[in-house]
C-alpha positions in Angstrom: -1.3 50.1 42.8 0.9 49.6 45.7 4.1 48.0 46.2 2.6 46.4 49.4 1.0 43.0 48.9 -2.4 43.2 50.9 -2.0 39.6 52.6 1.4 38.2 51.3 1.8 34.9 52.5 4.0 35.2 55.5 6.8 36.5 53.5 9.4 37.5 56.0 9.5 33.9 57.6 12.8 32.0 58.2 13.5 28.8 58.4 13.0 28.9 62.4 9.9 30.9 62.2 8.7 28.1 59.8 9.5 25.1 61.3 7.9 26.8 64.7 4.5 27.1 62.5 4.9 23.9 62.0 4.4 22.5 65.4 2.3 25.5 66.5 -0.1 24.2 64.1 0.8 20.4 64.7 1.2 19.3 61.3 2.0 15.9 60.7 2.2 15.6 57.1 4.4 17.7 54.8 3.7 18.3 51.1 7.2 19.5 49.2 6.3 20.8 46.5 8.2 22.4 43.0 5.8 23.6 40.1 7.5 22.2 36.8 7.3 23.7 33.7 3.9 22.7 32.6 2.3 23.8 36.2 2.0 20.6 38.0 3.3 20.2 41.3 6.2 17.5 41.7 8.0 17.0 44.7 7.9 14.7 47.9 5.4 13.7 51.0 7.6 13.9 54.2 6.2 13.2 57.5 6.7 16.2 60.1 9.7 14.3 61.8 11.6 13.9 58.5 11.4 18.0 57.7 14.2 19.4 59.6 16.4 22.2 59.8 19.2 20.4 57.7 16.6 18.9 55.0 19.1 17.9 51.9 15.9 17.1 50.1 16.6 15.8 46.4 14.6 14.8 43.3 16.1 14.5 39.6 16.7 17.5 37.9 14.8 15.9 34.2 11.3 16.4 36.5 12.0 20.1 35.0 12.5 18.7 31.8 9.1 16.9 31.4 5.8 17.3 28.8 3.0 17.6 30.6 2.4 14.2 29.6 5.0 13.1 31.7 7.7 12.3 28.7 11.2 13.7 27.6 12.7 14.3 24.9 15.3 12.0 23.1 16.8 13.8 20.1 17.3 17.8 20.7 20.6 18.7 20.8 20.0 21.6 22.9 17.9 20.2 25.6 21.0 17.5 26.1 23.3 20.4 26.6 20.7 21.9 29.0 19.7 18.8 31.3 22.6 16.0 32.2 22.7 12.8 30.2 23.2 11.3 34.0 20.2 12.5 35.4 21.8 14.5 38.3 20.4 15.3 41.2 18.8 18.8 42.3 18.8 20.4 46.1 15.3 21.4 47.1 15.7 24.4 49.4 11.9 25.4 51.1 10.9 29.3 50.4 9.6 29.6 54.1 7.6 32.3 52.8 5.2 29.6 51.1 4.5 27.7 54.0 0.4 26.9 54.4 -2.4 24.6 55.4 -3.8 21.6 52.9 -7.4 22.5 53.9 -8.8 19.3 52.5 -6.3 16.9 53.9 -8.2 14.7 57.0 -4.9 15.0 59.2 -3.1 18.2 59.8 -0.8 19.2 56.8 1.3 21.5 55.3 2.9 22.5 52.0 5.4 24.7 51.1 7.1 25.8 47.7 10.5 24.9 47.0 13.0 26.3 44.8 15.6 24.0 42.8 19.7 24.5 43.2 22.4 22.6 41.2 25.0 21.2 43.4 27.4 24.4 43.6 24.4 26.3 45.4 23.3 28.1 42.0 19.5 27.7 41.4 18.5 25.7 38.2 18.2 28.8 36.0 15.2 27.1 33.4 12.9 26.4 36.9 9.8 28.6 36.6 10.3 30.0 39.9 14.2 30.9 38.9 13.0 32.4 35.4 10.8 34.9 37.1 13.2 35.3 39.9 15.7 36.4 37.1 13.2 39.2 35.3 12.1 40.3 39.0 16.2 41.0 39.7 16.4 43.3 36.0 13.6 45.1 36.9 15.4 45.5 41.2 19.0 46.7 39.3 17.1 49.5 38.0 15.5 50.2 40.9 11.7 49.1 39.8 9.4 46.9 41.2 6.6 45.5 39.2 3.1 45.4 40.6 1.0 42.8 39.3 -3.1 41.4 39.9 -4.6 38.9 37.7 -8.3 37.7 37.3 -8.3 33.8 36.3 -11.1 32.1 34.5 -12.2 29.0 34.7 -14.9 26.1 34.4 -16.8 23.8 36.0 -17.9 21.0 34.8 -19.8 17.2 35.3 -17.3 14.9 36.4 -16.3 12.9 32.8 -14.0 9.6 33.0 -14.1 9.4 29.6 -11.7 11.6 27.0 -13.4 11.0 24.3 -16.4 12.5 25.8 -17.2 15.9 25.5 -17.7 17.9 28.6 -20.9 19.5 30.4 -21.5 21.9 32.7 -22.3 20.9 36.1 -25.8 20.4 38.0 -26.2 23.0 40.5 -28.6 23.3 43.7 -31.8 23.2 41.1 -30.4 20.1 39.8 -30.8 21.4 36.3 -27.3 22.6 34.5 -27.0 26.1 32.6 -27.8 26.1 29.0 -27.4 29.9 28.5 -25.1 32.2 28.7 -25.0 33.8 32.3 -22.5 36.6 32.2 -22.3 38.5 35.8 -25.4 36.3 37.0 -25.4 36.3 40.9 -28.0 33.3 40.6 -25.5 31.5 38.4 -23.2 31.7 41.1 -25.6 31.2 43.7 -26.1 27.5 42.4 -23.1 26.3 43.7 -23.0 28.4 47.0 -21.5 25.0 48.8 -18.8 24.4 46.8 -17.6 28.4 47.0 -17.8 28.6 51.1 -15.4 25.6 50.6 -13.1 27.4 48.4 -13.3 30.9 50.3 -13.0 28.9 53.5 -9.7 26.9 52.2 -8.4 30.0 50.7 -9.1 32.0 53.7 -7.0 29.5 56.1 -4.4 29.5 53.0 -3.9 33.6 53.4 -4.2 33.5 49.4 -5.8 37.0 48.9 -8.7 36.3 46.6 -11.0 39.2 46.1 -14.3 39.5 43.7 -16.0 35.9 42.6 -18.1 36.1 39.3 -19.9 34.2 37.1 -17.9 34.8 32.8 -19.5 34.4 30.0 -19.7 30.4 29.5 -21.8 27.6 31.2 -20.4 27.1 34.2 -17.6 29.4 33.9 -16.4 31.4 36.4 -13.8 34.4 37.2 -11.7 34.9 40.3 -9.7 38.1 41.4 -6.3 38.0 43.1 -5.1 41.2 45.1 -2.5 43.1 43.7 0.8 42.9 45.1 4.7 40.8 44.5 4.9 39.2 41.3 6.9 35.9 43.0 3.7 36.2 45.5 1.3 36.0 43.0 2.4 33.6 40.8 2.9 31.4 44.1 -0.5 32.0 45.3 -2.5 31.0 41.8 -0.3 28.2 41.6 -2.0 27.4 45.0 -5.3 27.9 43.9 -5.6 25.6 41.0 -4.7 22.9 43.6 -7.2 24.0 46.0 -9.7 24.6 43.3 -9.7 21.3 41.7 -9.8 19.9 45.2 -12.9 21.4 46.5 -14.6 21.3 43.3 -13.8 17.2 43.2 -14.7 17.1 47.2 -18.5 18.5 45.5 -18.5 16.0 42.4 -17.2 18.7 40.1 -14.2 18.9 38.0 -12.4 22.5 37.9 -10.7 23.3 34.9 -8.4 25.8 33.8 -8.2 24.5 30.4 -8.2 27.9 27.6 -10.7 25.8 25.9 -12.7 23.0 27.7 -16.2 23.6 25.8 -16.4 23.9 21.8 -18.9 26.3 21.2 -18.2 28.5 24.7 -15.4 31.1 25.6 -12.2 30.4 26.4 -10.4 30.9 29.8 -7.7 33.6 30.7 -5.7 34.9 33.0 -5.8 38.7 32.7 -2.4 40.1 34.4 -2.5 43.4 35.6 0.7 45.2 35.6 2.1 48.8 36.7 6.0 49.8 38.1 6.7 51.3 41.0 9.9 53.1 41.9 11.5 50.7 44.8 12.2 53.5 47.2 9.2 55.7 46.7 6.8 53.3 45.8 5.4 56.2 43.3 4.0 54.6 39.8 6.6 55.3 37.5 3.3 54.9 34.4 2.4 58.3 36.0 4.3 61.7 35.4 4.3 64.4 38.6 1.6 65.8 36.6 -0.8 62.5 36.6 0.0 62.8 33.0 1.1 59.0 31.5 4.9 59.2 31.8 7.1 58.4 28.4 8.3 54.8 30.0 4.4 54.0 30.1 4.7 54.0 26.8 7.5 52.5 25.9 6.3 49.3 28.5 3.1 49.0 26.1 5.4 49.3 23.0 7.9 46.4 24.7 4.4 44.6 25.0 3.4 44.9 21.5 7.1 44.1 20.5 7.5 40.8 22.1 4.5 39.3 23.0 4.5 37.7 19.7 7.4 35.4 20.3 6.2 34.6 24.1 2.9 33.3 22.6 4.5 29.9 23.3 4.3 30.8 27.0 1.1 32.6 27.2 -0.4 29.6 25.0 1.3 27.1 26.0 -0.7 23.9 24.8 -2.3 22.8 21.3 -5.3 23.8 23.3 -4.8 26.9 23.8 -5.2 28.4 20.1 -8.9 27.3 20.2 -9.3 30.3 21.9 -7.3 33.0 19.8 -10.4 33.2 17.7 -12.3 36.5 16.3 -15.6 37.4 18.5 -14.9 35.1 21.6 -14.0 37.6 24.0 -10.0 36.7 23.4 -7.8 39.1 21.8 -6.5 38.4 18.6 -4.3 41.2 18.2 -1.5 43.5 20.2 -3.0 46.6 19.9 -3.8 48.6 23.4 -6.5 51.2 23.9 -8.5 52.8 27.2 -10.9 50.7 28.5 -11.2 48.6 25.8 -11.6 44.6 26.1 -11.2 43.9 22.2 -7.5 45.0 22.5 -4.6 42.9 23.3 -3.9 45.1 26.0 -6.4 46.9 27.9 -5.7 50.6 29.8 -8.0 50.4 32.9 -9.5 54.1 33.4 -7.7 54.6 36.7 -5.8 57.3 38.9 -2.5 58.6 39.0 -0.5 56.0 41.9 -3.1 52.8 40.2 -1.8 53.6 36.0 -1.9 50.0 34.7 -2.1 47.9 31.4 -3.6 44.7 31.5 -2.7 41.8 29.4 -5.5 39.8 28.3 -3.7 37.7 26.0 -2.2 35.3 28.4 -4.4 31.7 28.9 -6.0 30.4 32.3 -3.7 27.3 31.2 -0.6 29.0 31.3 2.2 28.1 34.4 1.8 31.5 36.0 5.1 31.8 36.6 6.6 31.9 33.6 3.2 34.0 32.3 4.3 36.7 35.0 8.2 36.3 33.6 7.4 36.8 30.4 5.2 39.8 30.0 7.0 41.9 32.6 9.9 40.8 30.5 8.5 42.3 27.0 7.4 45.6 29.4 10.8 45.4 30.7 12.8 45.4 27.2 9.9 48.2 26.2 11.1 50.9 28.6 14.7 50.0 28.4 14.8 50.2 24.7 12.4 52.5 24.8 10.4 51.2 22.2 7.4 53.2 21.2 3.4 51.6 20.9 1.5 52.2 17.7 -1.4 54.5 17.7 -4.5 53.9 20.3 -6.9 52.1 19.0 -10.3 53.7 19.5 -13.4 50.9 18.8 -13.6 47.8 18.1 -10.1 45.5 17.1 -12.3 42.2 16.4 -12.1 43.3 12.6 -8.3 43.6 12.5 -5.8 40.8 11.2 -4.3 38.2 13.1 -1.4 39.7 14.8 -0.4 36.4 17.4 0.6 33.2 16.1 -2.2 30.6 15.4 -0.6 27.6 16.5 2.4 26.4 18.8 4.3 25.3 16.3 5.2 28.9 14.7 4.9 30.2 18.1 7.7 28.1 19.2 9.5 29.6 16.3 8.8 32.9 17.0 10.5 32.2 20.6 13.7 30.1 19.5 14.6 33.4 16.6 14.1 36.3 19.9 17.7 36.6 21.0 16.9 39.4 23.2 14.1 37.3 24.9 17.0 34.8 25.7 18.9 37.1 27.2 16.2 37.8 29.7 14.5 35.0 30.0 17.5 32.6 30.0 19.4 30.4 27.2 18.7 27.3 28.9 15.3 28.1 29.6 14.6 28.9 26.0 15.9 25.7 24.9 14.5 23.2 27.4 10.9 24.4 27.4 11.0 24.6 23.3 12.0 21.4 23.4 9.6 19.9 25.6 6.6 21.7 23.6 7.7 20.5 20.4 7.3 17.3 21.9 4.3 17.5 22.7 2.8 18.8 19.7 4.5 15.7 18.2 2.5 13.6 20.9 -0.4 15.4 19.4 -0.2 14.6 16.3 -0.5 10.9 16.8 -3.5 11.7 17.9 -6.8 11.0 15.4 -10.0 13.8 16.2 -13.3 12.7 16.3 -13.9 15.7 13.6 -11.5 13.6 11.1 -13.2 10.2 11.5 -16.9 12.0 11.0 -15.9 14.6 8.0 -13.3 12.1 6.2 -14.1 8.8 7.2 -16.3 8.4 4.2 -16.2 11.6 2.3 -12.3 11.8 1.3 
């Protein structure tokens, strides 16, 4: 891999060069937008006259500080020391570097990413944009600079109003929906050709570097591939592409989802990251030795992998959901062993050349904010080579068989996050603290809730 993004999205834009985009492509409309911890997109609607050079835009710095259900919490001590009892204000500052099209808006609009600062011009250290901001400058200190791809699953389904209803796949051009599995079926695909000239089109106009389209292993579920390049670039351009996805997939009377586990009985969605170093001057893959042998810090990123992923599994799982799909034999990894070419291995050694030496992490769910997904496993790489920690033996075959090695449930991961002191140091103490607390939360929110699988199997048996 290369340190060169193929397509980044117009990252050496200023300000000027921005707001001259602007009325070269006479926008009206401006969507201001900050992903939150969950994902979602907060922020503000400014027509094209408000956006000026000297913007001063403001929202409350608790939107940070949110479940995804759009509560807080009221009784952690540590999220009240990280987040103001007066519900201050935060500066929005625009990363001109974001700036694109809203493809499916009917009058010409923009959006563009902005990153959060407290009121002494510091940015808001637990925003998921900050957090991987703060890993990207460890690994630029030493001179690195992490190359990242990932592949993002995800499904398509009937439009379903009701919760309590389970979802279905979608009717395509036959007007009959898939009830097998069609793994790598071009057909498959081919039955909802409309919807994906929509999303190649949008993405296209968006400069967001998609590659290879396939159909996964469940009904209706599908795999995209992003070009390698910039972590911050990355993470910015999936963030766009769940937007845009849900939008044309609504636009064709489809939901998208990038729920890990939407379907009982079908696969779960990921979102493999694909991950190598390059030295910052040379651009030379520091995985591979002068002799396209794997260098020593290769191994030491996959034993920093294998160390810590463990206690990020809050982050790479983030939701109640996303266990369903740390299961044994569903093409999800249940385990942190790595091995050449192997998918049943937490993480994967693509056979490869000398300059493209990668691991891929295939833990990590479609569902998680990507990031603090990116943050977090070039963080556990990062505390691998510094440390130099060392992996465990290859394993060769199958890893299906082998014990449970992630946590099986948010609750102990979150404890597995809040005891990792070296993880806060990276990652952040406030960061830690606020996100723990919002996802105990909502595990608590939950729990309220009653499963149709308790009122059928205890209803009338217990």
């Amino acid at each position: 891999m290369t340190v060169e993004s193929a397509m980044a999205i117009r990252e050496n834009f200023t300000d000027t060069d921005m707001d001259r985009w602007l009325n070269e492509q006479r926008v009206t409309e401006i969507e201001c937008l900050v992903p939150d911890l969950t994902g979602v997109a907060r922020g503000k609607i400014l027509p094209r006259g408000k956006f000026t050079q000297d913007r001063g835009m403001r929202i409350p710095e608790a939107v940070l500080g949110m479940t995804v259900t759009g509560n807080y919490p009221t009784e952690d001590a540590a999220y009240d020391r990280a987040i103001s009892s007066t519900d201050r204000d935060m500066i929005l500052r625009a990363d001109p570097a974001t700036i694109t099209h809203v493809p499916w808006a009917g009058d010409p609009t923009a959006q563009v990413i902005h990153d959060c600062y407290f009121a002494d011009g510091t940015l808001v250290d637990f925003a998921p944009r900050a957090v991987l901001r703060r890993v990207l400058k460890l690994y630029a200190d030493r001179g690195w600079k992490p190359v990242v791809a990932a592949e993002l699953e995800f499904y398509l389904t009937e439009k379903n109003s009701d919760p309590d209803l389970p979802l279905k796949a979608p009717i395509g051009r036959s007007g009959r929906a898939e009830t097998s599995r069609q793994v790598y079926s071009i057909d498959a695909v081919n039955e909802f050709d409309p919807l994906f000239e929509d999303i190649y089109d949008y993405c296209e106009l968006m400069q967001l570097d998609v590659d290879t389209l396939i159909h996964e292993t469940g009904a209706g579920q599908m795999g995209i591939n992003f070009l390698h390049g910039d972590a911050l670039a990355l993470a910015d351009k999936v963030f766009y592409f769940k937007r845009t996805l849900r939008e044309a997939a609504l636009k064709h009377q489809m939901y998208a989802t990038f729920m890990a586990k939407p379907m009982a009985g079908e696969p779960g969605s990921a979102m493999h990251v694909h991950q190598s170093v390059a030295d910052a001057r040379s651009g030379q893959n520091i995985f591979s030795a002068a002799d396209g042998s794997p260098a020593p810090i290769f191994k030491h990123y996959i034993g920093g992998l294998q160390r810590y992923t463990p206690a990020v599994m809050a982050i790479m799982a983030p939701y109640v959901n996303s266990y369903r799909r740390i299961v044994r034999h569903t093409s999800a990894p249940i385990n942190i062993q790595w091995g050449m070419d192997n998918r049943t291995v937490g993480f994967r050694i693509p056979e490869s050349g000398v300059q493209d030496r990668r691991v891929e992490n295939r833990i990590i769910g479609a569902d998680a904010n990507p990031y603090l997904a990116l943050a977090v496993t070039l963080a556990c790489g990062y505390l691998g080579m510094v440390d130099h920690l060392e992996p465990t033996p290859m394993t060769v075959g199958s890893a299906y068989d082998r014990p449970f090695e992630l946590p099986q449930g948010l609750p102990e991961a979150l404890r597995a996050l809040r005891r990792e002191d070296r993880l806060r140091q990276v990652l952040g103490e406030r960061f830690i603290d606020v996100y723990s607390a919002i996802k105990d939360l909502e595990h608590q929110e939950f729990m309220t809730v009653i499963s149709p699988w308790e009122r059928e199997h205890l209803l009338l048996h217990v």
